[in-house]
GUVOFI-12987 format. One record per residue (C-alpha): residue in one letter; x, z, y. Coordinates in steps of 0.2 Angstrom, whole numbers, padded with zeros to 4 digits, always signed. Each point is the difference from the previous one (the first is absolute). Example, Ala and Ser with C-alpha at 12.3 -4.5 7.8 and 13.67 -1.06 7.14 Angstrom:
2
A+0062+0039-0022 S+0006-0003+0017 
This chain:
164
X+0000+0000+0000 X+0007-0006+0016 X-0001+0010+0016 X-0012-0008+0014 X+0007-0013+0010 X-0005+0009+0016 X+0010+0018-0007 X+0014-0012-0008 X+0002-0008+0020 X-0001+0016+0006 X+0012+0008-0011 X+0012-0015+0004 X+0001+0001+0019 X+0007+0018-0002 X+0017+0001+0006 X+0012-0002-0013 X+0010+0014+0006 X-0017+0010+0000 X-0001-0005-0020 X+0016+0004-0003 X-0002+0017+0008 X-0014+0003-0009 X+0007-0008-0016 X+0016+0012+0000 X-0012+0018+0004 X-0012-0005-0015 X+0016-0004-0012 X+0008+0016+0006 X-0015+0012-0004 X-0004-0010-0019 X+0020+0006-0002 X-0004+0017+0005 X-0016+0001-0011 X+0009-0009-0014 X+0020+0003+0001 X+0002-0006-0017 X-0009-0017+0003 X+0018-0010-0003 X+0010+0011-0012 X-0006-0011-0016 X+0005-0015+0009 X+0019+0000-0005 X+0011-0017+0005 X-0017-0007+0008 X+0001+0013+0012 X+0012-0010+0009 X-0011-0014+0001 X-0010-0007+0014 X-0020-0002-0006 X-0011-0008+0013 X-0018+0003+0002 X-0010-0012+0009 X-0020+0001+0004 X-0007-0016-0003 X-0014+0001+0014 X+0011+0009+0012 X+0016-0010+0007 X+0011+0012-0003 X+0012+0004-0015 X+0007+0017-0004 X+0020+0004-0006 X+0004+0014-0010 X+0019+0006-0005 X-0004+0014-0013 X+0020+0007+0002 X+0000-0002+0017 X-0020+0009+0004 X-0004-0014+0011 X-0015-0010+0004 X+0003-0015+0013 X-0016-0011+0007 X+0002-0019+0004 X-0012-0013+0003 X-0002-0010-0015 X+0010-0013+0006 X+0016+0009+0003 X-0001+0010-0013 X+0016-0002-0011 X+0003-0002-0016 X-0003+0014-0013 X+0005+0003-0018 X-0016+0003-0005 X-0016-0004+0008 X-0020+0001+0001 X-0014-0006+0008 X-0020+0003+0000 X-0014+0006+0012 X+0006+0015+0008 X-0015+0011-0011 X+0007-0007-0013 X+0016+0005+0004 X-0004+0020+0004 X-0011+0001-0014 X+0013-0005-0012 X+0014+0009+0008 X-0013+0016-0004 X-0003-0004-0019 X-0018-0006+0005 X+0002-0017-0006 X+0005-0006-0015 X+0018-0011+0002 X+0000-0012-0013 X-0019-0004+0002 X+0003-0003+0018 X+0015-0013-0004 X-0010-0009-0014 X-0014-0001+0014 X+0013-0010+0011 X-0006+0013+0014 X+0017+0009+0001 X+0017-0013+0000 X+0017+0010-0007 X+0016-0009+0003 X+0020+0001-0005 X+0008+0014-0006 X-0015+0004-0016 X+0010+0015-0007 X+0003+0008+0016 X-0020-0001+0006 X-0004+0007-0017 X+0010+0014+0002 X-0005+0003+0020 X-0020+0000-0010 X+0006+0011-0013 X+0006+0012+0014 X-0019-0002+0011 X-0008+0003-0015 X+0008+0016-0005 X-0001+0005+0019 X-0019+0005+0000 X-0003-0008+0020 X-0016+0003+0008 X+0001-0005+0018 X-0015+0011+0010 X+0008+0016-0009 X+0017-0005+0004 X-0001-0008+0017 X-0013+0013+0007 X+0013+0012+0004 X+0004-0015+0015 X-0015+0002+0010 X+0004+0021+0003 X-0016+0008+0004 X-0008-0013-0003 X+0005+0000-0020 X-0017+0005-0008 X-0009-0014+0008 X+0014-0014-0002 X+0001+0003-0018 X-0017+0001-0001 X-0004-0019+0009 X+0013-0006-0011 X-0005+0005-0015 X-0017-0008+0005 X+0009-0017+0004 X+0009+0001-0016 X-0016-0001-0009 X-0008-0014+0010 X+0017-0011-0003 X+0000+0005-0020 X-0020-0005-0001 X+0006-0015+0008 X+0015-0004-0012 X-0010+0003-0013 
């Protein structure tokens, strides 16, 4: 399920050094919440794996040794050992265990290229890592924690109902 088009040309008209921003504060807190997230990566934790949203023009760069995440237009985004792409839901849902990741590949919804042993491992790793995003990105929103997880969650169900 693709974003809207009007929310996807919204989305893209933010400021890349706003996305990034953004990008690096979310990463940060899912280390935090999860400090174990790379450890069974071994030598693929040197590798670059880029994520990029298929209704969104962005992509997303991930160093798992270096605990980075950089945001490039799709365009200029470089060259990474391992790549995916799908709808941004599609994307979050898997990165959460939601969705199941060979029958989103065999659906041709979700495209996964170069380096094969190295994305399995980084899935291995997500799988083991027990994500959810309201519960762990709540703690962002300060005072406002109980109500953010709370609209999330209620998003979440509306984009699952809709992948389904």
């Amino acid at each position: 399920m693709l974003l809207p088009r009007p929310l996807s040309l919204a989305l893209d008209r933010i400021p890349l050094p706003v996305v990034q921003a953004v990008a690096e504060r979310i990463f940060q807190r899912a280390l935090q919440q999860h400090p174990d997230l790379f450890d069974r990566l071994g030598v693929a934790a040197g590798k670059r794996f880029r994520f990029t949203p298929a209704d969104l023009d962005l992509s997303f760069l991930v160093h798992p040794a270096s605990r980075s995440i950089r945001v490039y237009r799709k365009a200029s985004a470089p060259v990474a050992a391992a790549s995916v792409s799908g709808p941004l839901l599609t994307l979050l849902a898997l990165l959460e265990g939601r969705l199941d990741g060979d029958a989103v590949f065999f659906s041709r919804s979700l495209s996964v290229s170069g380096d094969m042993e190295a994305m399995l491992a980084l899935r291995n790793a997500l799988d083991d890592c027990g994500f959810d995003l309201p519960a762990d990105l709540s703690g962002l929103a300060g005072p406002f924690a109980g109500p953010f997880r709370q609209l999330a969650e209620l998003v979440r169900r509306r984009a699952l109902a809709g992948l389904g």
